[in-house]
C-alpha positions in Angstrom: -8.7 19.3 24.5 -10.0 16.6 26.5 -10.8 14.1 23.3 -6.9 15.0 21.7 -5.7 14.0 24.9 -7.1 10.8 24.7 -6.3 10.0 21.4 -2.8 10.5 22.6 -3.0 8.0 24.7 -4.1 5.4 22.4 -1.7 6.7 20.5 1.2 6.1 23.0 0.1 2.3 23.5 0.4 1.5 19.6 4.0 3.7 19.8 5.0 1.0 22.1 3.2 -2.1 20.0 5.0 -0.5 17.3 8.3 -0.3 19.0 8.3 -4.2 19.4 9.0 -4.6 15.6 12.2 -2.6 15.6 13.5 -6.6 17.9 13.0 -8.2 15.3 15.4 -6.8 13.2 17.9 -6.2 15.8 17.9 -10.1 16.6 18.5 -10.7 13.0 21.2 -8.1 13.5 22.9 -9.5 16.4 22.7 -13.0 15.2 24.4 -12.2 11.6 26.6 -9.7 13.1 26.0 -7.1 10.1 27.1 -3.9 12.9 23.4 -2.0 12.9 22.2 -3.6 16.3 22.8 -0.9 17.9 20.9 1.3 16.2 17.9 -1.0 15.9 18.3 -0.8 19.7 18.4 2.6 20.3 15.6 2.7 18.4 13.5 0.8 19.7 14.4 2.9 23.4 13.9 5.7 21.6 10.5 4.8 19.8 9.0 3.0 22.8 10.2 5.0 25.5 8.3 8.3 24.1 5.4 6.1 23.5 5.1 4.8 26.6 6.0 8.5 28.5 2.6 9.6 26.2 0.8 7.2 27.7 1.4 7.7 31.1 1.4 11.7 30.5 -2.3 11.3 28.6 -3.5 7.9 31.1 -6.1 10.1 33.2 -7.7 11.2 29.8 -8.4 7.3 28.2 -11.9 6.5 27.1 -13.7 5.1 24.4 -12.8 6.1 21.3 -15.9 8.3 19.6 -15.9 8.3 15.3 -14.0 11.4 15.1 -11.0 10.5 17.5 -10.9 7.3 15.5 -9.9 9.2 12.4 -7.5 11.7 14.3 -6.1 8.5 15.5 -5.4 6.8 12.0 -4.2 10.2 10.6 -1.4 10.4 13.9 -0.7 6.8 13.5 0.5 7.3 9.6 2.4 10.3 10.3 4.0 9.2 13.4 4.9 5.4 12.5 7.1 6.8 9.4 9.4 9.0 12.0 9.8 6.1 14.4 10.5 3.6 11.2 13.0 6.1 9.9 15.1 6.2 13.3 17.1 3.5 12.1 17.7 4.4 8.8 19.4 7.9 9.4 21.6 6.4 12.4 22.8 3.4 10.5 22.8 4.5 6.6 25.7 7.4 7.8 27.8 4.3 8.8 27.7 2.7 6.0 28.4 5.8 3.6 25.0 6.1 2.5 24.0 9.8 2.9 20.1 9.7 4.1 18.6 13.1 5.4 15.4 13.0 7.7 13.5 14.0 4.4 15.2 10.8 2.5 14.7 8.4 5.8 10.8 9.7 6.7 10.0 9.3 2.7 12.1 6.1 2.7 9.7 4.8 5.7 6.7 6.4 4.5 7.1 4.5 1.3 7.2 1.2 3.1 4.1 1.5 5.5 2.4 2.7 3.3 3.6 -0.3 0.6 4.1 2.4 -2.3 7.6 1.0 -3.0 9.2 3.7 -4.2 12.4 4.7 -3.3 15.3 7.1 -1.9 18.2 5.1 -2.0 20.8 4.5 -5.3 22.0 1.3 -4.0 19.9 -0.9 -1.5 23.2 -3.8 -1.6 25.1 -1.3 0.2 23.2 -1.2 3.5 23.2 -3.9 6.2 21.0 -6.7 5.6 19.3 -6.1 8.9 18.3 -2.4 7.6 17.3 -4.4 4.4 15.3 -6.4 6.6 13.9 -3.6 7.8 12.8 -1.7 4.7 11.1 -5.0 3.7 9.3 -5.9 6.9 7.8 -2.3 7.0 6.0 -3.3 3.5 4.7 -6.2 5.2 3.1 -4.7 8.4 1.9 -1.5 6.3 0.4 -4.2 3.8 -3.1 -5.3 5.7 -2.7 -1.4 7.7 -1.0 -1.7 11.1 -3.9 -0.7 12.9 -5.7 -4.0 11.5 -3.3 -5.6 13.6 -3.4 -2.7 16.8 -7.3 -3.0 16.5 -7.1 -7.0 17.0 -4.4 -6.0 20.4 -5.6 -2.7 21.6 -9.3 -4.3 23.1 -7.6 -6.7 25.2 -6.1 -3.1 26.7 -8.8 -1.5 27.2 -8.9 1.0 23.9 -11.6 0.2 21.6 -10.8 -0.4 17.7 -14.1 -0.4 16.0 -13.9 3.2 14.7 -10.2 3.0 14.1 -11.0 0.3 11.5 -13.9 2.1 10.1 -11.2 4.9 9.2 -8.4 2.2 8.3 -10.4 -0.7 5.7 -9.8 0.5 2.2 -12.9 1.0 -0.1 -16.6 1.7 0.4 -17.8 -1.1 1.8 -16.8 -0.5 6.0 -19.7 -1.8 7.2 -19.0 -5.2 6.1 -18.1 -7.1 8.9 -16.8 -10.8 8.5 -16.9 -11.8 12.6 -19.2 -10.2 15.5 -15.8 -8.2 17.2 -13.8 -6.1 15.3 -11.2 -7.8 16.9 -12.0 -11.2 15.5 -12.3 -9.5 11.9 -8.8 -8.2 12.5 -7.3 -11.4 13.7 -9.3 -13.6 10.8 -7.7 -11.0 8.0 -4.5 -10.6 9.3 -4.3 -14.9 10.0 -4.9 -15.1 6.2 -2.6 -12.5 5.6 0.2 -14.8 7.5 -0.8 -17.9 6.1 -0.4 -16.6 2.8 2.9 -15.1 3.5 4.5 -18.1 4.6 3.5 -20.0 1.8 5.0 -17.4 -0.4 8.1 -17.7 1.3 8.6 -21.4 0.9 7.8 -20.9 -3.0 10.4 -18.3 -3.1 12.6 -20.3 -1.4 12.4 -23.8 -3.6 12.2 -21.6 -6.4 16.3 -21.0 -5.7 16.1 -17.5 -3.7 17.8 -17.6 -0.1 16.0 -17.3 2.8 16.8 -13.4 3.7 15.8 -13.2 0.0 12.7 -15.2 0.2 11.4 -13.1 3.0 12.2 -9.6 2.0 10.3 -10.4 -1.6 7.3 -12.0 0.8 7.3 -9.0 2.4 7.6 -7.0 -0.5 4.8 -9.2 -2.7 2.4 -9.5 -0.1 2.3 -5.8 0.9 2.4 -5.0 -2.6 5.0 -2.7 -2.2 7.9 -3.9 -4.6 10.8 -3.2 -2.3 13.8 -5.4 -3.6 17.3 -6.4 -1.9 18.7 -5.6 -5.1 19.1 -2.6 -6.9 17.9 -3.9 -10.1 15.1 -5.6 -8.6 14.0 -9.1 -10.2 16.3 -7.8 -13.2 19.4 -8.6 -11.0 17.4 -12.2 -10.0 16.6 -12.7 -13.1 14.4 -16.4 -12.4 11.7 -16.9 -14.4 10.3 -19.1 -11.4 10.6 -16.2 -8.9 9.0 -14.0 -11.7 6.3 -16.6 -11.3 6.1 -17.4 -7.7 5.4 -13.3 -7.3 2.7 -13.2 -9.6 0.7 -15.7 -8.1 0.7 -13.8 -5.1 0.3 -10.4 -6.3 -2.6 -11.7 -8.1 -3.3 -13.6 -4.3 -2.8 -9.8 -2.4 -5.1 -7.7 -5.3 -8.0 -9.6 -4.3 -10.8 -8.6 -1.1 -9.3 -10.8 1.6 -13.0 -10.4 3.0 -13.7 -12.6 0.1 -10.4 -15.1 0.7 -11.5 -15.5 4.5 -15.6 -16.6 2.6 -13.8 -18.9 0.3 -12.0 -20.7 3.1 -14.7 -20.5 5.3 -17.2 -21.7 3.0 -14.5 -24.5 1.6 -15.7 -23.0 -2.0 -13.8 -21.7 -4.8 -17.1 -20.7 -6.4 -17.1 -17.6 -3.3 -14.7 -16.0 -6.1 -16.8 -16.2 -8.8 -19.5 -14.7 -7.0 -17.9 -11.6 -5.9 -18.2 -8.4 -7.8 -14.7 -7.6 -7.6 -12.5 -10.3 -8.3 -13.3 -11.8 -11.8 -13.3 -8.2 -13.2 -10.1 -7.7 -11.2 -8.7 -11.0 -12.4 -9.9 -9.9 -16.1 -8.7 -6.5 -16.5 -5.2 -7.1 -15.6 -4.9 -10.7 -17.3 -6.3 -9.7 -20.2 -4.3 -6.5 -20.1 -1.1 -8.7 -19.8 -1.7 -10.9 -22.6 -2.2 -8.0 -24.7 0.4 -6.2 -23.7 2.6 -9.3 -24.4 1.4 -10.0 -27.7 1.6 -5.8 -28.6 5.3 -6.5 -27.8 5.6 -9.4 -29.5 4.3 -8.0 -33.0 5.9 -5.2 -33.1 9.4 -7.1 -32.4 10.5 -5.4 -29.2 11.1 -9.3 -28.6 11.3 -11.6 -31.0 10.6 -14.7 -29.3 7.0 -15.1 -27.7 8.2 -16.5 -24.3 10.0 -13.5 -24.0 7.0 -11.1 -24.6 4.8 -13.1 -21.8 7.3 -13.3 -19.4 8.1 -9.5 -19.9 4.9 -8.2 -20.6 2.8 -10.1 -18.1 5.4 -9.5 -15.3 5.3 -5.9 -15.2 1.4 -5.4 -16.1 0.7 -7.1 -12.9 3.3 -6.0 -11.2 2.5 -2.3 -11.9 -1.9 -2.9 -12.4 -1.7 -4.4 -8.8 0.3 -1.5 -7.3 3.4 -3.1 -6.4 6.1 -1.9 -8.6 8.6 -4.6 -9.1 10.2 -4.8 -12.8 12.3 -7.2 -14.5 13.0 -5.0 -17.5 13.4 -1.6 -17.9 9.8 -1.3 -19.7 10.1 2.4 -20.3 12.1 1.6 -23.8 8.8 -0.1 -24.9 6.4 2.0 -26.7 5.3 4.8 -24.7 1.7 3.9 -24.2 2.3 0.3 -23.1 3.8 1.8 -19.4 0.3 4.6 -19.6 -1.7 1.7 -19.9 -0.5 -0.3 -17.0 -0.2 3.1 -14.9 -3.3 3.1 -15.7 -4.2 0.2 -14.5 -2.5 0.8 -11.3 -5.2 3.5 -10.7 -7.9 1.2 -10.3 -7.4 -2.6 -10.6 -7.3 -4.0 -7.5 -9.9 -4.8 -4.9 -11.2 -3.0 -2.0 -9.6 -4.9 1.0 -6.9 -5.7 -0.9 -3.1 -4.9 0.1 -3.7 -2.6 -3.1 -3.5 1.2 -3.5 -5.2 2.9 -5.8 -9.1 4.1 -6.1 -10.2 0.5 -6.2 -12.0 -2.0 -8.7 -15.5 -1.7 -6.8 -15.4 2.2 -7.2 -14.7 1.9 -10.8 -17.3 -0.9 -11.4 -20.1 1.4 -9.5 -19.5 4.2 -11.5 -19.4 1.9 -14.7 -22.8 1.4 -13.7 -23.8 4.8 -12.6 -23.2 6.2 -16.2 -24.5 3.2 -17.3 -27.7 4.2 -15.3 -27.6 8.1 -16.5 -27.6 7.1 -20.2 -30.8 5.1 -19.7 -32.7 7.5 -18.3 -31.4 9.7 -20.4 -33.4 7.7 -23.1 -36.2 6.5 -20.4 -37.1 9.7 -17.9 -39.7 8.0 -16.2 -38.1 4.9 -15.8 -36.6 3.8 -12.5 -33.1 2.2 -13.3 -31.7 1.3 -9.5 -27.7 0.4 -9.5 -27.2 -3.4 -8.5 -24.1 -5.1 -7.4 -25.0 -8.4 -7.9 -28.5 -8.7 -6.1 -28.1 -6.0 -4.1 -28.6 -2.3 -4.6 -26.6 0.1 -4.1 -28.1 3.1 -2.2 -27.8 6.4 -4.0 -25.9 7.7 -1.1 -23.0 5.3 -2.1 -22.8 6.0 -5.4 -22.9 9.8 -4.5 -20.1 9.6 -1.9 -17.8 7.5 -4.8 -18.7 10.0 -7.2 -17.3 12.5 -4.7 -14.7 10.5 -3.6 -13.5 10.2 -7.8 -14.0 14.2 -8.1 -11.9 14.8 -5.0 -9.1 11.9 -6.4 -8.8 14.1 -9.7 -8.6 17.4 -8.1 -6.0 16.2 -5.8 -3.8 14.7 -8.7 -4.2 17.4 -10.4 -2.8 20.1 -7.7 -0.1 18.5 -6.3 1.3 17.7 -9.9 0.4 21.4 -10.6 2.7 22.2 -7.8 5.4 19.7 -8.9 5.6 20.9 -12.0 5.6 24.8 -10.7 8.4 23.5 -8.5 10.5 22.6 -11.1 10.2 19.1 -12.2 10.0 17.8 -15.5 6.2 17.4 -16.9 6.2 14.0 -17.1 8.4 12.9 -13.8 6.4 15.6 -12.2 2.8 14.3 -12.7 4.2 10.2 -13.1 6.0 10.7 -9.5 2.8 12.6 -7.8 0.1 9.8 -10.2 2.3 6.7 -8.9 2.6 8.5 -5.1 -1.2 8.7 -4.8 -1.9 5.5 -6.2 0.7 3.9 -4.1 2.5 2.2 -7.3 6.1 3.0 -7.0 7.8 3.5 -10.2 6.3 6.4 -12.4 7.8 7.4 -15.5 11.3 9.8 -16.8 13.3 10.2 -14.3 11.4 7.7 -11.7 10.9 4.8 -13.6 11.7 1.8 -12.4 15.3 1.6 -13.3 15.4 4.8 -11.5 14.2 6.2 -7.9 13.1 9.1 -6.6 16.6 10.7 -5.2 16.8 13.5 -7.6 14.0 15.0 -6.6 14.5 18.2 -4.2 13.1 18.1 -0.7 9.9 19.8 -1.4 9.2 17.4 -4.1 10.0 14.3 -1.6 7.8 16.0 1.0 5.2 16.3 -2.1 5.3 12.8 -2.6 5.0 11.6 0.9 1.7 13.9 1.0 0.5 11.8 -1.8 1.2 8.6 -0.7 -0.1 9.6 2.8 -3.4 10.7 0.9 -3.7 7.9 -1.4 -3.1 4.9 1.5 -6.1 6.8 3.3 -8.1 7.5 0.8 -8.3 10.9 0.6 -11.0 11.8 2.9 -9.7 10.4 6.1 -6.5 13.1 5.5 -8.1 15.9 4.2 -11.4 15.6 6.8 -8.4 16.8 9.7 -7.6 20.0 8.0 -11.2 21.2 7.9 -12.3 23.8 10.5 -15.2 21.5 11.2 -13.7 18.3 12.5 -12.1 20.2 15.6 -15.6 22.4 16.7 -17.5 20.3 19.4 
């Protein structure tokens, strides 16, 4: 009882750390006069004030956090954060007309921390630009994890981090550190992480968007989440230049920013070249693009060749690096062009990337691994170790990714077995639960992406919001709090 109560407490302090975002959209708010301050203000009373009573409730249990409340934490954080993010949304859509219940709202904020994309709403131009503001800046702060940001505040308050971020760093290298503190990682990752988002906002910007604009598709490309002020997304913007500012920096956000921070730091280019992720990244969805394009180009769903890149490249990496903007409805293309880049979405960007999906490192080890099983296979006595560059990989890796890869296909498998028993079409019912876990957005049928996720039933949303829970934590750091285990001493 003891340790709950002090994870509680942490989780009270990043409550109220949490609570400071909801200002920013009330300023904007207040300033433009758009009528939603006051719900952005009550709020952020509302959001902080609990937070700050469970802190001083919980204050006589803090200590340092042990492995195990790290992961509790990380778990509470995701689950709470979406209620608190979906305050404003159900006070303020009912003023506009928009009719939002707390399953819409928590999916619609669960969606944007955890920078899947998808969404509840039939038209976004309706709300308040502030709540548009909003939906956006939640993509952002769930892009690099929230706690990457807590873990680089929460020392300087007396709550350690390090096994927070152990639970919160995407892919299965956590015991990479870039800095000696995990504060100083935090605060390296997340400078990058601004850096690059204000450059993207400029290029947005002198590329003809306005500046609300510009920022809500930083937001949205950064995080790769694919949130758009418009309902048709880039089909309404329709700007080849924008097209082209956001792939640039969905390329930028599918690659280890472990490995930006070592190509800054090093003042070398060549640090990508070297890393086992990023030319194969870089490759697999390029290449995918260009083939895609010329596919569509031969078989005259576009008859001129500008038209086929600009489509076909668009969405591949839109889609292969999770983030789900369109700016065409590509479901009238040959079915197996949108599988493909599904596909894609699955596994194409890098661990430590703003990315969902099971990673390209996890795909590249197991590559190798059945690489590895095929020669010995053919050499018994033969020792064939698994390298990543120089270095080799310890069994026990490969073991927990192949576990890790068994567990991901089990899990899509039974919650699109229960989609499907629950009434949804076969192929909205396993394209909504495959682009949920994967954190991609836009599936296929009914929730492609000139469609959303609103005619789903309840238990279908709350299906979904499991999945994209699941999939932004990779699947162990969920499931590990339902096993009788993790709460005996």
């Amino acid at each position: 009882m003891r340790s709950i109560l002090n994870v509680l407490h942490a989780l009270g302090l990043t409550m109220v750390v949490f609570s400071l975002t909801l200002l920013f959209p009330y300023f904007f708010s207040r300033l433009f006069e758009d009528g939603a301050d006051q719900s952005f203000l009550t709020s952020f009373m509302l959001a902080g004030g609990s937070g700050l009573l469970l802190w001083l409730l919980t204050y006589p249990f803090r200590r340092e956090l042990r492995p195990r409340d790290g992961l509790l934490l990380v778990f509470l954080v995701w689950t709470v954060f979406p209620l608190l993010a979906a305050l404003p949304l159900m006070l303020e859509a009912s003023h506009v007309g928009v009719k939002l219940s707390f399953t819409h709202a928590y999916y619609e904020a669960m969606s944007g921390l955890t920078t899947t994309g998808a969404s509840v709403l039939p038209d976004v131009a309706k709300l308040p630009e502030s709540l548009n503001l909003w939906r956006h800046t939640l993509v952002w702060f769930g892009g690099m994890g929230i706690l990457v940001l807590a873990v680089a505040i929460l020392p300087m308050l007396g709550v350690g981090g390090h096994q927070v971020m152990r639970g919160e760093i995407p892919g299965p290298m956590k015991e990479e550190k870039l800095t000696p503190r995990i504060a100083g990682t935090a605060k390296v990752l997340y400078g990058i992480y601004v850096s690059a988002s204000f450059v993207c906002l400029i290029a947005y910007r002198l590329v003809g968007l306005s500046w609300f604009d510009a920022w809500c598709h930083t937001a949205s490309t950064m995080g790769l989440g694919g949130f758009s002020t418009h309902s048709g997304g880039f089909v309404d913007i329709n700007s080849p230049a924008a097209e082209m500012v956001a792939m640039v920096f969905m390329l930028f956000a599918g690659i280890n920013f472990a490995t930006h921070y070592k190509a800054i730091r090093n003042r070398d280019l060549s640090t990508y070249r070297f890393c086992p992720e990023t030319i194969p990244f870089l490759r697999l969805v390029l290449v995918s693009g260009v083939l895609i394009s010329l596919y569509l180009f031969f078989t005259s769903e576009y008859s001129n060749l500008l038209d086929a890149f600009r489509f076909g490249m668009f969405n591949t990496i839109s889609v292969a690096t999770t983030t789900g903007f369109s700016n065409v409805d590509y479901l009238q293309w040959p079915l197996i062009l949108p599988i493909v880049m599904l596909l894609l979405g699955a596994c194409a960007t890098s661990s430590g990337s703003t990315g969902g999906g099971i990673k390209m490192i996890r795909l590249i080890l197991v590559i190798k691994q059945i690489r590895t099983e095929i020669r010995h296979i053919l050499h018994p006595h033969a020792v064939f170790p698994v390298r990543l560059g120089a270095r080799i990989i310890d069994q026990s890796v490969i073991m927990s990714i192949m576990v890790f890869m068994l567990v991901y296909a089990l899990t899509l498998m039974a919650l699109s077995a229960v989609m499907l028993l629950s009434g949804a079409e076969p192929t909205t019912a396993f394209s909504a639960v495959f682009a949920s876990l994967n954190n991609i957005g836009p599936g296929l049928g009914s929730v492609g992406p000139m469609g959303n996720y609103s005619a789903l039933s309840d238990f279908q949303i709350w299906l979904c919001t499991l999945a994209m829970l699941i999939g932004r934590l990779e699947l162990f750091t969920v499931l590990v709090i339902f096993t009788p285990g993790f709460w005996r001493r």
